[in-house]
C-alpha positions as CSV (number, residue, x, y, z in Angstrom):
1,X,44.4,215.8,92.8
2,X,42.8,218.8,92.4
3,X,38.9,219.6,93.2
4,X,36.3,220.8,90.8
5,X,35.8,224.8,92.2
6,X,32.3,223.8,93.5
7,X,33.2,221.5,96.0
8,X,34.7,222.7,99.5
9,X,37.0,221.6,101.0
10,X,37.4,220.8,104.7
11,X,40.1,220.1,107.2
12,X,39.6,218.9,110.8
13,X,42.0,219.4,113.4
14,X,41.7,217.4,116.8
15,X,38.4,218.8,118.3
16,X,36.4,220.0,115.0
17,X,33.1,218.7,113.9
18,X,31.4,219.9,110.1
19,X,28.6,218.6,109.0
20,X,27.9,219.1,105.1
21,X,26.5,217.9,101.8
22,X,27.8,216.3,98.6
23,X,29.3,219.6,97.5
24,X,31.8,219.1,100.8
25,X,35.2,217.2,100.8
26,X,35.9,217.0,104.4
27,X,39.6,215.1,105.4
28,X,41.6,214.5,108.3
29,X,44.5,213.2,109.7
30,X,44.6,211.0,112.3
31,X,47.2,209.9,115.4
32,X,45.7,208.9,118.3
33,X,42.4,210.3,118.1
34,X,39.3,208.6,116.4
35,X,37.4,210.4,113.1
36,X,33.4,209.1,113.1
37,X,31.5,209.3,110.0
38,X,28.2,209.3,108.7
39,X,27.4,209.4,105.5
40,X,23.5,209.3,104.0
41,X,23.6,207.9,100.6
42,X,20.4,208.7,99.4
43,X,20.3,212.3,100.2
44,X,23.9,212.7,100.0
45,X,24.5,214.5,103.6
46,X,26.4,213.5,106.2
47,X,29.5,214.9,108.3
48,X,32.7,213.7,110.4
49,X,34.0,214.3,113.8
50,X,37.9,214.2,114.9
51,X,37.5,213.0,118.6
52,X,40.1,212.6,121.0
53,X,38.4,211.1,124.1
54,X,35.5,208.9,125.0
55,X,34.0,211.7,127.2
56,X,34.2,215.0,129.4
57,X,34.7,213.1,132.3
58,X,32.5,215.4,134.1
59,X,28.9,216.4,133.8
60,X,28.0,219.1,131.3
61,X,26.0,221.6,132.7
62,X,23.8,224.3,130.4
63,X,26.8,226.4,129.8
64,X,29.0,224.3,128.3
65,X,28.4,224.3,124.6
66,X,28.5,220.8,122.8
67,X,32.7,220.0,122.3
68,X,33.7,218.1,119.8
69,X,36.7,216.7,121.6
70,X,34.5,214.2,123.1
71,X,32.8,211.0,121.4
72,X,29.4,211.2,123.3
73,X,28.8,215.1,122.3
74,X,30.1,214.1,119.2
75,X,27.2,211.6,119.0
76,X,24.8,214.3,119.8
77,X,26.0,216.6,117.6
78,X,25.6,214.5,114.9
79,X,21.8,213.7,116.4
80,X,21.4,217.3,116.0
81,X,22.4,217.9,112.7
82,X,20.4,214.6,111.1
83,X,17.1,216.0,112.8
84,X,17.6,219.4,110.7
């Protein structure tokens, strides 16, 4: 199936996180990990995570950057994005 040349398309690996609007395919493929997403029908954002574990395990301190491996940063990555 081929995609109308306006429309990006987007392909998580284990890890990634995009965040995008209607103009945004975004796919994945999935073993063990888990794929979260949210989609806003109304004003057609929305985005997907491809997590692989429930968290860090460990605090993250101010350093660390916001990892998409994990489903709680996941979570507040996704806060993030819906408060923009």
């Amino acid at each position: 199936m081929s995609l109308p040349e306006n429309i990006l398309d987007i392909f998580l690996q284990p890890g990634d996180f995009f965040w995008g609007d209607s103009e945004t395919r975004i796919r994945t493929l999935l073993g063990s990990c888990v794929s979260l997403c949210i989609w806003h029908p109304v004003l057609k954002i929305g985005g997907m995570c491809h997590y692989m574990l429930p968290s860090r395990g460990v605090r993250r301190n101010l350093e660390n950057r916001l990892d998409g491996r994990y489903a709680e940063e996941a979570m507040e990555m996704f806060l993030i994005e819906m408060e923009k």
